[in-house]
N, C-alpha and C positions, 0 to 999 in steps of 0.2 A: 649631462649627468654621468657619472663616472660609473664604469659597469658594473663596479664589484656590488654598487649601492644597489642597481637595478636589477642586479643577480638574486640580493638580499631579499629586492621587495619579493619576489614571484614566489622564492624560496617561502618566505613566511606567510603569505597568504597560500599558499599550497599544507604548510603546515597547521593552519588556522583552522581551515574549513576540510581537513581531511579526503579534501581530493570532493565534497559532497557539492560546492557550488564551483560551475565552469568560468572562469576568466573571461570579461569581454575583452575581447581581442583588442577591439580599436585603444583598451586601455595600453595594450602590449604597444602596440605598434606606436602610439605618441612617445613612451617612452624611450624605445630601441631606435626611432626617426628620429628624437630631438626636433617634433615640430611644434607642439604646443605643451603649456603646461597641465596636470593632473586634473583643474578646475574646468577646461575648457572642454570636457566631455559630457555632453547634456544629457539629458534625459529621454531630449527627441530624439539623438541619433543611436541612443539605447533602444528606443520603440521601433523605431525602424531597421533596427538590423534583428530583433525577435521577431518583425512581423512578416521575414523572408522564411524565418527557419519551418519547415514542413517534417512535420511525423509521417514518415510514409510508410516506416513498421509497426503492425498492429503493438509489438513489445514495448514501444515509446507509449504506447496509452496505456498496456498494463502496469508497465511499472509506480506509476502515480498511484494507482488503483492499488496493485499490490502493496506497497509503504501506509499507505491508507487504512487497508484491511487488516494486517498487523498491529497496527497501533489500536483497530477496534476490538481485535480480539483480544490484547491486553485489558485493554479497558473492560469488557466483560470481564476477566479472570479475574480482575480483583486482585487486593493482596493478600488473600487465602489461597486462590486456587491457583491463582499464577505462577507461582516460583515452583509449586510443585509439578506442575506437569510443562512448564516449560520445554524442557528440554526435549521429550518426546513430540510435543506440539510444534518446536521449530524443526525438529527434524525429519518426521513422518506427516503430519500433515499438512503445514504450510507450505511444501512445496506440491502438493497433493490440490491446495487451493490454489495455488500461481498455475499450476495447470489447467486446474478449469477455470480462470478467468482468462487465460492467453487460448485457450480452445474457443470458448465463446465467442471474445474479442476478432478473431483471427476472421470469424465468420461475417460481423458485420463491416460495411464499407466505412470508410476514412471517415465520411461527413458523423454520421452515427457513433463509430468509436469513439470523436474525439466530444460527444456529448454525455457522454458517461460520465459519473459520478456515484458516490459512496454514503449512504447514511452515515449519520453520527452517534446515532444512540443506542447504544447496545440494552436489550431488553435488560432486567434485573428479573427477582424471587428466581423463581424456577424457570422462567420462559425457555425460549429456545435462540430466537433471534441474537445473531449475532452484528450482523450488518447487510443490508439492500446493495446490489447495484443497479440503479436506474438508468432513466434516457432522463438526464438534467431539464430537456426541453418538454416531454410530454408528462413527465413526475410520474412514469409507469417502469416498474421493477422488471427486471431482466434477470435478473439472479437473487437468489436469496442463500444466505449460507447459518446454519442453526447450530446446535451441540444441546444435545437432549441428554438428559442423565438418564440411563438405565439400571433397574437392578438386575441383576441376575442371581438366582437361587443356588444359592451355597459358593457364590463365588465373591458376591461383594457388587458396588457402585462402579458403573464404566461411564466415561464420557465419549458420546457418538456424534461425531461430528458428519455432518451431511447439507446437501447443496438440493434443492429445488429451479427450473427452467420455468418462464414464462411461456415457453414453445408448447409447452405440455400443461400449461395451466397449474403449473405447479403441484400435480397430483404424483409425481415421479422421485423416490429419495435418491440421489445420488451418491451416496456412500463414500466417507474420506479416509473412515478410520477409527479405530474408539483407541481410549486411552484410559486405563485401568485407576479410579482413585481410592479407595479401600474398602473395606468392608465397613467402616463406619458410613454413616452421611452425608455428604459434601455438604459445603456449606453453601448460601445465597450466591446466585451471581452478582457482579458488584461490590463486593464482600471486602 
């Protein structure tokens, strides 16, 4: 195959998928060896070269978790309350949450981290629940993360975003941040 083709391909699937899915290699390597053609790469020898790759930084388990947890907190916000507190919410306190899921995470062993997973359903009306992270194997919650509306007297609606521990039985708020929505009333979550 002539290079400039082969240069092409990489180039566009680098511009396709924004750098978000990694290249398998052995795709690379048939191409730049000229030893097989594009079809002759299986599935099995896909399975078997994920099945070597080891997470050995707690940050490779939270970052699934983290992408995860964003997406549920949209999904909470709604298209009332999302666009407007947006920006303060990506700014202050979702990094505020990648922190204490990579504190948490950091603390449990390999086998356990990599059994973590994320609810799907963000409560709605007024609830608090934003999303669980459990142990996938025993279906028992390790984190909980919530956003309670508060009023406050002559100031207006805040949204208080806060994390609860299973270590502590969940009776502990851990405090992420609140974010000011007006003096009207917010509307439903899920909204």
């Amino acid at each position: 195959m002539k290079k400039w083709f082969q240069k092409s391909i990489i180039i566009t699937v680098a511009l396709l998928t924004f750098g978000l899915i990694s290249p398998n290699h052995v795709i690379w390597e048939q191409l730049l060896d000229n030893k097989a053609p594009l079809k002759s790469v299986t599935s099995e020898s896909n399975t078997r070269e994920y099945d070597h790759v080891s997470l050995q930084e707690p940050i490779d388990y939270s970052e699934s978790i983290t992408i995860a947890a964003k997406e549920q907190a949209y999904i909470k916000f709604g298209t009332r309350i999302g666009p407007v507190i947006q920006n303060e919410f990506d700014d202050i306190i979702f990094p505020r949450i990648q922190e204490a899921i990579d504190a948490t995470i950091i603390n449990l062993d390999s086998d356990k981290a990599s059994q973590l997973a994320i609810s799907e359903r963000p409560s709605g009306e007024y609830h608090e629940k934003i999303f669980n992270i459990y142990d996938d194997i025993s279906k028992k919650d390790i984190m909980r993360f919530h956003v309670r509306t508060d009023k406050k007297p002559l100031d207006g609606y805040y949204f208080n975003f806060h994390y609860h521990l299973a270590e502590d039985k969940y009776t502990k708020h851990y405090a992420l941040g609140e974010i000011f929505w007006s003096k009207n009333t917010p509307p439903k979550w899920l909204s």
